[in-house]
N, C-alpha and C positions, 0 to 999 in steps of 0.2 A: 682652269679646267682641272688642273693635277687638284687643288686643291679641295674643288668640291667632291671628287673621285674619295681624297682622303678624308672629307665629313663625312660622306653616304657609307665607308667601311666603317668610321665609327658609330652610324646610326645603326647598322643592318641587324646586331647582338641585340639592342632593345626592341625595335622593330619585332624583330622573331621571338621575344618572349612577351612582346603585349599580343601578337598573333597567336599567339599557343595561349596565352590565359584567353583570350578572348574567346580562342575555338572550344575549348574546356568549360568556359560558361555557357557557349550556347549548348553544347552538346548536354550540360546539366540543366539547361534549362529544358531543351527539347524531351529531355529523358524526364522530368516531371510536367513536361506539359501532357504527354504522353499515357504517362500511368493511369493502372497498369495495364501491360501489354503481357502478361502471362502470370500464374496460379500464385497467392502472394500468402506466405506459411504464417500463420501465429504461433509464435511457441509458450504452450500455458507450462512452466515447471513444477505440475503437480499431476498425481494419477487422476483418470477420467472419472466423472460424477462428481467430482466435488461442487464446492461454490464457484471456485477460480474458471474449471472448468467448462459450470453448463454457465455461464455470464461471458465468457467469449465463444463461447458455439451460435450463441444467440447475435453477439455482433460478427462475427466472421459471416455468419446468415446475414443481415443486413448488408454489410458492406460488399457480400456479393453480388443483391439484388442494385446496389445503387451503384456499383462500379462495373459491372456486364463482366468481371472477373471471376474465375476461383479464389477466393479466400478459404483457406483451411486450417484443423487448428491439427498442432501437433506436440502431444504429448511426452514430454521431457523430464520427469521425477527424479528426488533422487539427492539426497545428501543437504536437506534442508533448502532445497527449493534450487540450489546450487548450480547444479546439471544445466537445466535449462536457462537461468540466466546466465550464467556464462559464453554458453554455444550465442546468445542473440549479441553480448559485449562485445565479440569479436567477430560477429558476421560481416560480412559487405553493406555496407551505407547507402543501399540501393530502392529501399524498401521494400525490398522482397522476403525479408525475415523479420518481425513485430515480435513484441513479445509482450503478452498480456500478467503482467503480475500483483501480487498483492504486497502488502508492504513489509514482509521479511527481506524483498529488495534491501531497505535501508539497514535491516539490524545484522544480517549475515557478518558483513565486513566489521561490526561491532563486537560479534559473538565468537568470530571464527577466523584463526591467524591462516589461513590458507583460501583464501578468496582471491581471485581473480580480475575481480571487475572493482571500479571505481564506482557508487551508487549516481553522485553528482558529475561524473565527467564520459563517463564512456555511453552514457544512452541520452536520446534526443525525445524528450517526454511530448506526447501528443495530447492526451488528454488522460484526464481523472473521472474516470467512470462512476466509482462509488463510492463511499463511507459509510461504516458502522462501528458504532459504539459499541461500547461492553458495556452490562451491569453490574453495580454490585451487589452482591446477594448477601442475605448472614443466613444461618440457622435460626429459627423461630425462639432456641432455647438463648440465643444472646439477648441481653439487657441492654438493646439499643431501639427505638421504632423510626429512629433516623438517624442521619450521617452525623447530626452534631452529637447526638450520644453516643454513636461508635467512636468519634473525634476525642469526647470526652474519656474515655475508657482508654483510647490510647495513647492518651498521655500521662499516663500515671505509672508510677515504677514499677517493673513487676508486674505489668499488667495481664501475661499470657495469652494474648489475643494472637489467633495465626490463621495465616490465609494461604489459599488453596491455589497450584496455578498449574498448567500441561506441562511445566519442565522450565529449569534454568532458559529465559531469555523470550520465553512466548510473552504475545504482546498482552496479554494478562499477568504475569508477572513484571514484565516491566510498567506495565499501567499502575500499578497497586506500589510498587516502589518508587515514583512519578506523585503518585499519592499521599504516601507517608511522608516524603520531603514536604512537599509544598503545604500539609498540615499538620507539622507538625508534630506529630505521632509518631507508634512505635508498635510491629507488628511481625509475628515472626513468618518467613515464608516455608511451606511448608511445599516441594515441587514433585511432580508424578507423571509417571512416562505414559502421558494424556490427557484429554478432558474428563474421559469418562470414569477412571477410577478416582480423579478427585472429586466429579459430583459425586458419588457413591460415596464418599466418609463425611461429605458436605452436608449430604441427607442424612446422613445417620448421626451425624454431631459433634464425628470427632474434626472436625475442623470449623472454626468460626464465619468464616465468609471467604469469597472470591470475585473478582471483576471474570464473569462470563459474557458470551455474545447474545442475543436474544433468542435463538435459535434452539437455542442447548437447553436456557429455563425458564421459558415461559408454560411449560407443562406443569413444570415443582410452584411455578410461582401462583398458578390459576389452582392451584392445588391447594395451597396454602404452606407444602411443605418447607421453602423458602421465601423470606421477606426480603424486598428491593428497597434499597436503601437509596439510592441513586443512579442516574447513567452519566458514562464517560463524556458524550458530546457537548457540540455546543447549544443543542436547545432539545427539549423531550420528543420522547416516540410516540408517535400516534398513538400505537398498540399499550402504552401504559401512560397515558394523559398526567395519570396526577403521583408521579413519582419525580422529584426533581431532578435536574443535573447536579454535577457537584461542584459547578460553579455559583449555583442559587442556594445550594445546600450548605454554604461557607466555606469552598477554597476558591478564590478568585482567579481568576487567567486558566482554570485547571479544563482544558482538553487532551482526551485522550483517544484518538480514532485507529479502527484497523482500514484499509482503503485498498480498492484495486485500480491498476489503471493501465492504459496502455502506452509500450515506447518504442522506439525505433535504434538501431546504434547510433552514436555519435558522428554526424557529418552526412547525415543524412538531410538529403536537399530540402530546403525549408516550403518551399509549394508542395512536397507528397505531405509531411508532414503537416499542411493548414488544410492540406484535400480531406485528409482522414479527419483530424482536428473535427472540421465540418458535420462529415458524415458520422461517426460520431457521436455528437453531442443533437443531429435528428433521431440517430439510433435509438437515445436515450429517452426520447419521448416515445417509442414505441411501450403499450399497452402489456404485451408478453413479456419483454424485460425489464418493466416497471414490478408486476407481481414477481418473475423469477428472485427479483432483486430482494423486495419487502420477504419473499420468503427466508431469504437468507439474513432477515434482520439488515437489509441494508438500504441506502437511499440514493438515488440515481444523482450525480452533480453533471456532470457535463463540461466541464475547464477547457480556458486556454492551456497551449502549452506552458505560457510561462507561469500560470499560476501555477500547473505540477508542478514544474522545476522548485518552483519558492517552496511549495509542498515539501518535495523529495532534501533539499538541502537544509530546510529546517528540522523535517522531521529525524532528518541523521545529527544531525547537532545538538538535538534534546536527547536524543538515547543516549549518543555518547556520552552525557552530560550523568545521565542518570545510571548509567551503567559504570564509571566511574564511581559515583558518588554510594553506590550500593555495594562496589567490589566484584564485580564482574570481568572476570580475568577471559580474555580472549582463548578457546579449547587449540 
């Protein structure tokens, strides 16, 4: 008797910690079988009206009509996207704080010695909403009418060719130095604090080309003021059928997408995470953020989470790679 008195004191310490993981999983499980049970925030980290912005207003609208919830978005700017992904890295893993962003996600912590968040570890990726390419454009006056003659022109010594980009580390500038590696070439960058005063020298001639978004020149292009030499993706835009990528145009494996998507913090329960997942990637067949999307030059994907994650982890491991290799010193 003494003796089994003295096993049941040595069971009683496991016992009570398989009881508490046990109560803690259903409790996490009940709390996502549940969700959600009150108003659940998106935080977009960019001012209202942008792309970021009206592409989660329109899913926060869905997710509200398909979850009987408030979904809202809330607006968090401010220091290169910074502010707001931050506030969601260290929120509660409850799913009550989302954070919809686009993918300066990966390149901040590339650009910027004061970051907070880990892009691959602190957030729990639900799904990848969209991608869009950039193009790239020249000025009419270059002696190039494809990529294999701008290719050609920048490999030769001395060549002066320089390209246009909204500033050290935008994903236009890193697309076109992504570029120049994997062909070879040689081109000088040429950076401006925006898109819009560098299409204005772009038009006018003092700059040779730039990888831009669809959005910005397809007015110069339908114009004739600028020629398209190629797109970043992996296969062409409807909107310019016979303009190749610059995979088929002679750099092989060459993708280069800007992308938005939605995440959660890390440790957030894997059922909220495959609910949304879900609703989601129905969202994305919706008809109004089909066009929102093509408006902004973009194309609806709809992912698992784990293919974000492979997304977000690779796509931070080619900039570093490239932002290295071009001398991009962290500010």
């Amino acid at each position: 008797m003494v003796k089994f008195k003295q096993q049941c004191c040595r069971w009683m310490p496991s016992i009570g910690l398989i009881l508490s993981a046990l109560t803690l999983f259903i409790s996490a499980d009940a709390l996502a079988q549940s969700y959600p049970t009150k108003a659940v925030k998106i935080v977009v980290p960019s001012a209202p009206g942008g792309g970021t912005d009206i592409i989660a207003r329109l899913l926060a609208k869905a997710f509200t009509s398909a979850f009987g919830q408030s979904f809202f978005v809330e607006n968090k700017p401010g220091a290169g996207n910074l502010i707001g992904i931050e506030a969601v890295a260290h929120a509660p893993a409850d799913g009550y704080t989302l954070l919809f962003v686009p993918s300066p996600l990966v390149l901040n912590p590339i650009l910027y010695k004061k970051v907070n968040y880990d892009p691959v570890k602190d957030f729990a990726p639900i799904s990848l909403a969209a991608t869009a390419p950039n193009i790239f454009v020249v000025h009419p006056s270059v002696k190039a009418n494809n990529l294999k003659e701008w290719i050609a022109l920048g490999k030769k010594d001395n060549n002066g060719l320089t390209y246009a980009s909204a500033g050290v580390g935008t994903s236009p500038h890193m697309s076109m130095e992504l570029f120049n590696y994997m062909a070879g070439m040689q081109s000088l960058h040429v950076p401006y604090k925006g898109t819009s005063p560098a299409v204005t020298d772009l038009l006018g001639g003092q700059i040779n080309g730039m990888f831009s978004n669809a959005l910005t020149v397809m007015p110069h292009l339908q114009s004739g003021k600028l020629r398209p030499l190629a797109v970043s993706g992996s296969k062409r835009l409807d909107i310019l059928p016979d303009v190749p990528t610059v995979m088929e145009a002679g750099v092989p494996n060459y993708v280069a997408l800007q992308w938005y998507g939605l995440v959660a913090p890390a440790g957030t329960p894997q059922t909220i995470v495959q609910a949304l997942q879900a609703e989601m990637i129905k969202a994305l067949q919706n008809k109004e953020i089909k066009e929102k999307l093509a408006a902004e030059g973009a194309e609806p994907v709809g992912s698992s989470s784990q293919e974000f994650a492979n997304l977000i982890k690779g796509d931070y491991q080619k900039w570093a790679g490239v932002a290295k290799r071009a001398g991009i010193e962290p500010q």
